[in-house]
C-alpha positions as a Markdown table, in Angstrom:
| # | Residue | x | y | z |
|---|---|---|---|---|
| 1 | Unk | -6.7 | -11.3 | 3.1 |
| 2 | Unk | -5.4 | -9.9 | 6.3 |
| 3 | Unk | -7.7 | -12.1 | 8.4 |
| 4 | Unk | -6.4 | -15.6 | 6.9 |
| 5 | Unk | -2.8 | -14.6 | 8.0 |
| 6 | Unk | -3.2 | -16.1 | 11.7 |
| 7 | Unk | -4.9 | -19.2 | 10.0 |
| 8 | Unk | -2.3 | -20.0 | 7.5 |
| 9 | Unk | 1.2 | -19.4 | 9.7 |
| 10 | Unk | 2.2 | -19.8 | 13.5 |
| 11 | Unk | 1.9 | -17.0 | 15.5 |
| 12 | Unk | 5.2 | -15.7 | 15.6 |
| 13 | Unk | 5.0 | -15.7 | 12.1 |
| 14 | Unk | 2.0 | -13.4 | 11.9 |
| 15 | Unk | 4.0 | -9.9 | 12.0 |
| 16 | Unk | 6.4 | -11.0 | 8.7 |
| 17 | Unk | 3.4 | -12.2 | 6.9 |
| 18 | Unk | 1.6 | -9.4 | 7.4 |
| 19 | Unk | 4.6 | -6.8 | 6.3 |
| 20 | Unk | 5.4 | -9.4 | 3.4 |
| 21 | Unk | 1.2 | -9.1 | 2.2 |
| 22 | Unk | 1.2 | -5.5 | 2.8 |
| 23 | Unk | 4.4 | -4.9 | 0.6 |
| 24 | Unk | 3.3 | -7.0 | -2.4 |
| 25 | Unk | -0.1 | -5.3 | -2.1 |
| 26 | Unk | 1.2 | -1.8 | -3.0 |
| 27 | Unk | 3.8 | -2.9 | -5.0 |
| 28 | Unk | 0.9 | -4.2 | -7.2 |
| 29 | Unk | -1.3 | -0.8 | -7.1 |
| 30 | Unk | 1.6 | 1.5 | -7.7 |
| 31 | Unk | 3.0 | -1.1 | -10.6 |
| 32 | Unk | -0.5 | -1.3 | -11.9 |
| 33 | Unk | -1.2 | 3.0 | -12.2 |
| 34 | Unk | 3.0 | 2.6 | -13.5 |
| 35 | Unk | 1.7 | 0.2 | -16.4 |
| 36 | Unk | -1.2 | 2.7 | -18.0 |
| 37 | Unk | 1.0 | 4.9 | -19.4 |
| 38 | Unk | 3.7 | 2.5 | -20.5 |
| 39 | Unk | 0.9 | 0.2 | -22.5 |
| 40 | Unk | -0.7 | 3.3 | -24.2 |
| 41 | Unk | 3.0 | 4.5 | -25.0 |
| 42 | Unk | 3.9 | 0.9 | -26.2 |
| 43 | Unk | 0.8 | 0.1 | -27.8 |
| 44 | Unk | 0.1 | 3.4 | -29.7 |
| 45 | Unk | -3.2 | 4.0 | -27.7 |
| 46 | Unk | -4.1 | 0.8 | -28.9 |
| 47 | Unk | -6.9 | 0.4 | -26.0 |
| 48 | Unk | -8.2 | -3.1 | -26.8 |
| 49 | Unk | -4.5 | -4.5 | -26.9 |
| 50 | Unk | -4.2 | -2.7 | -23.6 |
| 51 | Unk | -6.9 | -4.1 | -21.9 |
| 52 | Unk | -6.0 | -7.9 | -23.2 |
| 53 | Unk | -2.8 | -7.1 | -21.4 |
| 54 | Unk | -4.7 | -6.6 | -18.3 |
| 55 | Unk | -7.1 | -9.1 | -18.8 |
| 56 | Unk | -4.0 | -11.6 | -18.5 |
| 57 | Unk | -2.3 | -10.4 | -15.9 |
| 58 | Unk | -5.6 | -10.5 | -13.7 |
| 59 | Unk | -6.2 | -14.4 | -15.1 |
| 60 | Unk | -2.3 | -15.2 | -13.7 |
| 61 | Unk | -3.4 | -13.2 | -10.6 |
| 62 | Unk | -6.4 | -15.9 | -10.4 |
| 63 | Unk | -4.2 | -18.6 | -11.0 |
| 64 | Unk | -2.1 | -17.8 | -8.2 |
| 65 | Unk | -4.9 | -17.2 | -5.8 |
| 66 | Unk | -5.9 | -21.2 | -6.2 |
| 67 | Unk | -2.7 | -22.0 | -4.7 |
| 68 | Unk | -3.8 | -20.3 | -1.5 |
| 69 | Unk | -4.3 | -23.2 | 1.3 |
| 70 | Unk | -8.0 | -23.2 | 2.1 |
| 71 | Unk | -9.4 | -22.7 | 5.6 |
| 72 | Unk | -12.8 | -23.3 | 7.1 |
| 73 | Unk | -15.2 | -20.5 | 7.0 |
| 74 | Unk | -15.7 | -18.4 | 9.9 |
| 75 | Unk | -19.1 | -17.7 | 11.7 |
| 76 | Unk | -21.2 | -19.0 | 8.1 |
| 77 | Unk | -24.3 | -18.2 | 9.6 |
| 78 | Unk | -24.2 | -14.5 | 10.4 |
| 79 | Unk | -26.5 | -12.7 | 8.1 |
| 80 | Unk | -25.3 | -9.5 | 6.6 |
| 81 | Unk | -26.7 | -6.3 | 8.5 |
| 82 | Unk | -27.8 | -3.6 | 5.6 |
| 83 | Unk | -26.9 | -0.8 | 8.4 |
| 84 | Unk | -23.4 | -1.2 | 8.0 |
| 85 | Unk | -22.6 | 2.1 | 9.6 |
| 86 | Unk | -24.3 | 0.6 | 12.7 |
| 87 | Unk | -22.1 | -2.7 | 12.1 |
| 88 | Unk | -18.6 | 0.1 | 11.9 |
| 89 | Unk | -19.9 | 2.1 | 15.0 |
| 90 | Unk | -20.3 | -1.5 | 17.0 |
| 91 | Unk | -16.9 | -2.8 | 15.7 |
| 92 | Unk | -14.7 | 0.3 | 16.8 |
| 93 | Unk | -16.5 | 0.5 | 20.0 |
| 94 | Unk | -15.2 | -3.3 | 20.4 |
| 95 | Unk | -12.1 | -2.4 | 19.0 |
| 96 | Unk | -11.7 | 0.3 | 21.8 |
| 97 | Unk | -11.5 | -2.1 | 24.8 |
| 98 | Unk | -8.7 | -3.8 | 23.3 |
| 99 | Unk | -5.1 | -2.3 | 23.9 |
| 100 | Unk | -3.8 | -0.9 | 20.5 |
| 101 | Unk | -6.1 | -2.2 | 18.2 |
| 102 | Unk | -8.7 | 1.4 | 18.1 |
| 103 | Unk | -5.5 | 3.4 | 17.4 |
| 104 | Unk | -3.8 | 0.7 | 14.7 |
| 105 | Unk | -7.4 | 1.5 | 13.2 |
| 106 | Unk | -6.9 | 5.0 | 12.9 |
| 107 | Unk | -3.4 | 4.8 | 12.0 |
| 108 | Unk | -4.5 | 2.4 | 8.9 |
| 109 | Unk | -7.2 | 4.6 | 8.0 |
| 110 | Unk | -5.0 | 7.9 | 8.0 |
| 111 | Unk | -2.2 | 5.3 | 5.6 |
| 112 | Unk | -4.7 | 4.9 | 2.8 |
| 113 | Unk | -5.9 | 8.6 | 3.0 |
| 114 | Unk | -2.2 | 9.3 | 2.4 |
| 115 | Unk | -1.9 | 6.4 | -0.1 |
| 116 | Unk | -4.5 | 8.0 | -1.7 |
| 117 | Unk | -4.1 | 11.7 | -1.9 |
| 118 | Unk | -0.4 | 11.4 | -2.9 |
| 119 | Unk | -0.4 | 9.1 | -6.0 |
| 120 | Unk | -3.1 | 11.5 | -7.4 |
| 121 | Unk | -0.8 | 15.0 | -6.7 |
| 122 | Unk | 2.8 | 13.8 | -8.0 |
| 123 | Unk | 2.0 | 13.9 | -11.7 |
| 124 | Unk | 1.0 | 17.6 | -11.3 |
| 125 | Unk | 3.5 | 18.5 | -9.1 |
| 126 | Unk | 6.7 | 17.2 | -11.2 |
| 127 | Unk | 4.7 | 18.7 | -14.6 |
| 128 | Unk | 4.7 | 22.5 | -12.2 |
| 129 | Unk | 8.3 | 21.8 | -10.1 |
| 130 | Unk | 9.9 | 19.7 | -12.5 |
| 131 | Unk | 8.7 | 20.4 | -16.0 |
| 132 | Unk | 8.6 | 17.5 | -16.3 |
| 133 | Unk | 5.9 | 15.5 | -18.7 |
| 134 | Unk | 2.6 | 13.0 | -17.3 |
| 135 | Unk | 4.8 | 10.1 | -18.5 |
| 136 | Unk | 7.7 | 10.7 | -16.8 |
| 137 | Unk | 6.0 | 11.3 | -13.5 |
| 138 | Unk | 4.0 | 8.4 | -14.1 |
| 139 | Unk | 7.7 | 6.4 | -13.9 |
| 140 | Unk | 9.1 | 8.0 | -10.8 |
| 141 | Unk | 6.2 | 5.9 | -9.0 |
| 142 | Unk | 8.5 | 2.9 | -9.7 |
| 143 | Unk | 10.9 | 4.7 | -6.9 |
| 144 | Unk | 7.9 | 4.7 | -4.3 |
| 145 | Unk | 7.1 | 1.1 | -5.3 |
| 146 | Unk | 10.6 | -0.4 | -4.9 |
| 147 | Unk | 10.4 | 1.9 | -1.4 |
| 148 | Unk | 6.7 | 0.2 | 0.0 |
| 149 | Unk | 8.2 | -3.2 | -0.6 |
| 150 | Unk | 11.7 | -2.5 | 0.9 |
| 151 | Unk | 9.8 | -0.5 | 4.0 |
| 152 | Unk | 7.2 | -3.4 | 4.4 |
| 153 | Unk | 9.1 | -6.1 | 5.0 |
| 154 | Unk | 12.4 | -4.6 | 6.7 |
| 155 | Unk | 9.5 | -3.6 | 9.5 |
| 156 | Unk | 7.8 | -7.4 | 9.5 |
| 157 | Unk | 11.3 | -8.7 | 9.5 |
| 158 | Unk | 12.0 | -6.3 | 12.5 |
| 159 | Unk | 9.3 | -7.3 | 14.0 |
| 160 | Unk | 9.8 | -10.7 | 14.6 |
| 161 | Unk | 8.0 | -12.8 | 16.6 |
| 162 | Unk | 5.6 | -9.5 | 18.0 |
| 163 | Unk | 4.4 | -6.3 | 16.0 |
| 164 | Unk | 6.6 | -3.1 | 17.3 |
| 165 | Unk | 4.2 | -0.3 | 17.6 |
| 166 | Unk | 6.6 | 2.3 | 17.8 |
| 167 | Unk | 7.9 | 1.5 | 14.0 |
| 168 | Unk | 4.5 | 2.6 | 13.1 |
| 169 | Unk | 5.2 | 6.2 | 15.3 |
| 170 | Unk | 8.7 | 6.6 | 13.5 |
| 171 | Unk | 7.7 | 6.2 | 10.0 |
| 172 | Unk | 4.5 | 8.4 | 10.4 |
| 173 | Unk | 7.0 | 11.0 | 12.1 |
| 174 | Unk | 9.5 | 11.1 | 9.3 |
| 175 | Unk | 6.9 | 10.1 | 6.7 |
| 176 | Unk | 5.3 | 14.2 | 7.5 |
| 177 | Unk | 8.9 | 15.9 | 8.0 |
| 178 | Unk | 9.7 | 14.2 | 4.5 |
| 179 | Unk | 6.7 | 15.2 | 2.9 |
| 180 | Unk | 7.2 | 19.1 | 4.5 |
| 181 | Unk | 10.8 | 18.8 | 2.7 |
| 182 | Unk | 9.8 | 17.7 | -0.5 |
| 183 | Unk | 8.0 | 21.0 | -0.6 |
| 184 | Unk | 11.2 | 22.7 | 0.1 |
| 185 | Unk | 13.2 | 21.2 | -2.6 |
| 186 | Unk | 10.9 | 20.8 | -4.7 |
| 187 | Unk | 13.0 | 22.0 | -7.7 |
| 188 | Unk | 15.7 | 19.1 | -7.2 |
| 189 | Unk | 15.1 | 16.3 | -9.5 |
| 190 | Unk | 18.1 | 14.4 | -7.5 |
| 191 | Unk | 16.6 | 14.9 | -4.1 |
| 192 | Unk | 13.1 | 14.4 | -5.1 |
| 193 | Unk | 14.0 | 11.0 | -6.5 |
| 194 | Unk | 15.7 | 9.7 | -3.3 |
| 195 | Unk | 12.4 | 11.3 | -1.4 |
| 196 | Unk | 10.1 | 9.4 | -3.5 |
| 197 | Unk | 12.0 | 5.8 | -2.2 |
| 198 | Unk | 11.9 | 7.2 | 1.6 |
| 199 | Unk | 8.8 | 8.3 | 1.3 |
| 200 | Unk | 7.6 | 4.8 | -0.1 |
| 201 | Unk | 10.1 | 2.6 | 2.7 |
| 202 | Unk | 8.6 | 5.0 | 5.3 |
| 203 | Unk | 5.0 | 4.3 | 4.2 |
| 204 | Unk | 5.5 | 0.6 | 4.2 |
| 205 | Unk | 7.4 | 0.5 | 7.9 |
| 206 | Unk | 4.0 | 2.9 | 8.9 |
């Protein structure tokens, strides 16, 4: 999805586009783990009603994708290599001759580990900090949503015409120094909230 970008705006346009993608995208992951505990709630547990639920909202997500301009396919004829890890190895050594590109790598890879890992520790830590219940930590990921798409496109929008590399250096900075105080005031329900938007706007301009 990333790749089309430069085939389906002008070049100036490529930074926007790409913080426009990248905020929808995790708006729809963190809206999609929201959801689960709304439907069961909603439904009663009523896991086949559930899953029709999904089962539309991934048919409109088809829908929508048919709408996407198509492009000519890229290098057809290259024949997939079954050692991938090979394929990786060659690609970052590539990637390493070209000025920014290894480190905007890294700095993706090191996103999504953090993407990762914190989605799957905030339920238990508002149950332990907050007493709070599953359910209702399951909705403070609304806060973090609303923050990704804010973050994301106030960066591409910043951007303008040529990616700033040092946006990425500032929200990774105060991305750590925001998780390191969340641990400190970790009782404040008030703070924690406003940490949970920052912590999502700051992700999205990383």
């Amino acid at each position: 999805k990333y790749s089309i970008v430069p085939e389906l705006v002008e070049k100036e346009k490529i930074s926007k586009a790409n913080g426009l993608i990248t905020s929808f995208t995790y708006l729809g992951i963190i809206l999609g783990t929201f959801i689960v505990p709304v439907l069961i709630k909603i439904t009663n547990r009523n896991y086949p009603l559930s899953a029709g639920v999904c089962t539309i909202i991934a048919i409109m997500g088809f829908i929508a994708s048919i709408f996407i301009p198509k492009t000519e396919a890229k290098r057809s004829k290259k024949k997939m290599n079954p050692f991938f890890i090979h394929d990786i190895y060659r690609s970052l050594r590539y990637a390493k001759k070209i000025p920014y590109l290894f480190i905007t790598i890294l700095g993706s890879a090191s996103f999504l580990f953090i993407a990762s890992y914190f989605p799957l520790n905030l339920i238990p830590f508002v149950v332990q900090s907050l007493n709070m219940t599953p359910e209702d930590g399951n909705l403070l990921f609304i806060l973090t949503a609303i923050g990704i798409a804010f973050g994301s496109y106030f960066a591409g929008s910043l951007s303008k015409t040529k990616p700033e590399m040092g946006l990425a250096c500032i929200g990774g900075l105060t991305l750590s120094l925001l998780a390191f105080f969340i641990g400190i005031f970790s009782h404040s329900f008030i703070f924690i909230c406003i940490a949970l938007f920052l912590l999502g706007a700051l992700g999205g301009v990383y």
